[in-house]
N, C-alpha and C positions, 0 to 999 in steps of 0.2 A: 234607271229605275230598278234595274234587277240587282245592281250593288245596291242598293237601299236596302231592297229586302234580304238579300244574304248579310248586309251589315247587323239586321235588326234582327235577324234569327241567331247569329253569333252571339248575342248581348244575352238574349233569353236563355240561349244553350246555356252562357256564362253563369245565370244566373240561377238556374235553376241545380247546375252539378256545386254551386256554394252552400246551397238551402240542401243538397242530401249530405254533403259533406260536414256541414254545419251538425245534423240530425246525429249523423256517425260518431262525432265527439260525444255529442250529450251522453251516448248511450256508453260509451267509452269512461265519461267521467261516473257515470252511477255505477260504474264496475270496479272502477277503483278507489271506488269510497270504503269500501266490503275488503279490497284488500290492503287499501290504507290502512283501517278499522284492526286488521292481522295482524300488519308491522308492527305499530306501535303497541299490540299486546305483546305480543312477543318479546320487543324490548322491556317491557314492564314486566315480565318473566324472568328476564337477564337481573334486570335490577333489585327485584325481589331475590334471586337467587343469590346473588353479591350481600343480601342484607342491608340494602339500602332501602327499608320500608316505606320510607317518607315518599320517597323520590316513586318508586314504586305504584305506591297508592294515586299517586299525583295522574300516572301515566296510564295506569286504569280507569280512572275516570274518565282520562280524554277520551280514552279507547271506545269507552261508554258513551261517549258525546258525540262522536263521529257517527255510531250508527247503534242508536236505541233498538231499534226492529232486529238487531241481528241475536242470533243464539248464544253472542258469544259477549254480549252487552251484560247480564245476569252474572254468567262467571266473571267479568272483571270486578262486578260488585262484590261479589263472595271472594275472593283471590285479595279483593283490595282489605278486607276487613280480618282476611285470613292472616296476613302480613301485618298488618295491626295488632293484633290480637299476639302472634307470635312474639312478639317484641314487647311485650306487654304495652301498648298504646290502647285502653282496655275501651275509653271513653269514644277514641273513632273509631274503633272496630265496631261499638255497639250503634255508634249513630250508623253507619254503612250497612250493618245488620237490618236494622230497623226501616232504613228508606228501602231495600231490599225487598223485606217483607210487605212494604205497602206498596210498593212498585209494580213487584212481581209476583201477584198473589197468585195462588196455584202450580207456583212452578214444583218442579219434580226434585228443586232440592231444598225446600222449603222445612224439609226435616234436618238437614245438617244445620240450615241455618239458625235455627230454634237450639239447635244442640249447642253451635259456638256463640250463641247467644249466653246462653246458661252457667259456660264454660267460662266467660265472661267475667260473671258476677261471681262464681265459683273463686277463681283463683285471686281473686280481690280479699278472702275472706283470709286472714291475718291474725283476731286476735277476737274468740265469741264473743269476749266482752264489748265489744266496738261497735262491729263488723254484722250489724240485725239488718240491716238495708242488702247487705249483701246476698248474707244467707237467706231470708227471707226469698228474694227475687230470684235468685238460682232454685231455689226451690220448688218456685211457682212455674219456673218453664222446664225441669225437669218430670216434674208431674203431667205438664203439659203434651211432653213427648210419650210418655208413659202411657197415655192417653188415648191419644189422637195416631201415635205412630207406633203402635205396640210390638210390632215382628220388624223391627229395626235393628239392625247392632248399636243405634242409638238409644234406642229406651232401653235394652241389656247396661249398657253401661250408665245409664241413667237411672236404676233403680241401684244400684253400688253406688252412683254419689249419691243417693236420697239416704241410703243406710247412713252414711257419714256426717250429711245434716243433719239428721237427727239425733246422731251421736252427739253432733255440735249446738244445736238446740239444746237437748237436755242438759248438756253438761253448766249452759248460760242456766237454765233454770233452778239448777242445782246451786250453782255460785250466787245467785242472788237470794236462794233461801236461805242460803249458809253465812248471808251477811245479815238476814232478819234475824236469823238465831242469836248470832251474835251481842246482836241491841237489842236480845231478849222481847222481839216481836212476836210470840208465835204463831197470829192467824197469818198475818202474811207469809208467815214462814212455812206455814202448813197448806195455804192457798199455791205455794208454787212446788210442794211435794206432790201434792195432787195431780199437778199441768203433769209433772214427770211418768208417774204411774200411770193416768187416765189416754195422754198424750204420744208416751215415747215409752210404751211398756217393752219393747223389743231391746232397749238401751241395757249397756251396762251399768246403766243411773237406777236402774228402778229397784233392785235390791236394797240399796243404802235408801233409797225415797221412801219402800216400805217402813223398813227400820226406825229411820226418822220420823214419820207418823205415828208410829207408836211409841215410841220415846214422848213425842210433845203433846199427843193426846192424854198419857199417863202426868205427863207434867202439870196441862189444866185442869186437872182433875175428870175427862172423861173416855173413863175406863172402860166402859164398852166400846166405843170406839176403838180405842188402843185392842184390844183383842180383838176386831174385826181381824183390822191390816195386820197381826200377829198372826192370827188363823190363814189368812191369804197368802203372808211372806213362806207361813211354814208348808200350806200346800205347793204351793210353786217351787220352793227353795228351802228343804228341810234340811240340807244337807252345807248352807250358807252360812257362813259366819254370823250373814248379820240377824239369821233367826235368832243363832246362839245368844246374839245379844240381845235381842227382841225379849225373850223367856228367862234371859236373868229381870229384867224390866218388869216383867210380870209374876215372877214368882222370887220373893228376896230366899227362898231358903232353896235355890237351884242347886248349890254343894250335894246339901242334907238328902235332898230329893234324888239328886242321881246316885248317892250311895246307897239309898231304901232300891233303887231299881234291881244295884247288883246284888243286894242281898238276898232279895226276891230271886233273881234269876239263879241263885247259888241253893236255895230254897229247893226250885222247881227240880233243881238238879239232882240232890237226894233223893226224893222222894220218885225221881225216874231209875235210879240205883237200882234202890230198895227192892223193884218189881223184878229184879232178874238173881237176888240172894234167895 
């Protein structure tokens, strides 16, 4: 009887050090999920480094999928789309961008992200005549930055690409007046001098926009008009070529006229003499 009961407490002892030892694993495997989750960034490090993006990206994602909760889940999103984006793979960088931003809303780099988002659709831009889908939407999320994330070194650098785009704007709206003019359309033509001036007046486009205003207003016959943006070119930019041409456009006897100036000033000159004979 007493072998029974020592048989039957050895069965329990037995079983009960399997159920803590059992316990000790589990807690063992939740530990090396976190440093699984390291390795394989790491390696995805390696391979991003090597320039192998594909392969790269692949293995940040995994890294992502072993352990969403972890801090280090966000950066393989961004690192994945970073490698993308380097290699110009512009289209998965911007979807990894994107689930990124809805995934991980408020995260603390949620400003870079918006930036290589931007960066994105920026360097896609090729050829203004083309390239409005581009320009357009890099525009929209540098503004965005400019915005929302203002003492950034991303919005610094984001108001220098905005200068650009709208160098790059104007200069499409300039090229598509210049083909109204062409087939002698002039309200459309005169409709996208305006975009330039009223739009992108900081552009190296907006002197010639003047000029040409007043060129095509004088053409259909409305000449107060044309002397408005004459008056405007010449305030802003009296010193411009394209006044110079503005004021021949306005006055045919500009020769005659600036020689009456010197003879006046040759004028004024004598009669300042005369007071000291």
């Amino acid at each position: 009887m007493n072998f029974k009961f020592i048989f039957i407490s050895l069965i329990i002892f037995a079983l009960y050090s399997c159920s803590k030892k059992e316990e000790k694993v589990t807690i063992l495997k939740e530990k090396n999920l976190e440093t699984q989750m390291i390795e394989v960034y790491n390696d995805a490090m390696k391979e991003f480094e090597r320039g192998d993006v594909i392969y790269a990206g692949r293995k940040f994602g995994e890294a992502e999928l072993l352990y969403p909760q972890s801090i280090w889940a966000p950066r393989a999103v961004l690192m994945s789309a970073y490698g993308y984006f380097s290699q110009g793979y512009y289209n998965d960088a911007i979807n990894e961008i994107e689930r990124f931003l809805i995934k991980y809303k408020n995260h603390p780099q949620t400003d870079y992200a918006y930036y290589l988002l931007a960066l994105c659709h920026y360097d896609q831009i090729i050829d203004e005549k083309k390239d409005l889908k581009q320009i357009l939407r890099s525009k929209e999320y540098f503004e965005l930055i400019i915005k929302n994330y203002p003492n950034t070194e991303y919005a610094f650098d984001s108001k220098y690409k905005l200068e650009l785009i709208n160098e790059i704007i104007a200069s499409k709206e300039m090229y598509l007046a210049r083909y109204y003019v062409e087939r002698e359309k002039w309200i459309p033509a005169i409709n996208r001098f305006k975009i330039v001036v009223e739009s992108y007046d900081t552009t190296i486009y907006v002197e010639e926009a003047l000029h040409r205003l007043v060129e095509l207003h004088y053409k259909i016959g409305l000449i107060n008009e044309a002397e408005l943006y004459a008056n405007l070119l010449g305030y802003n930019y009296r010193s411009s070529k394209w006044y110079e041409a503005s004021y021949k456009i306005l006055n045919k006897d500009y020769k005659s006229a600036k020689l009456n100036k010197n003879d006046q000033k040759n004028t004024i000159l004598k009669k300042f003499k005369k007071l000291f004979k």
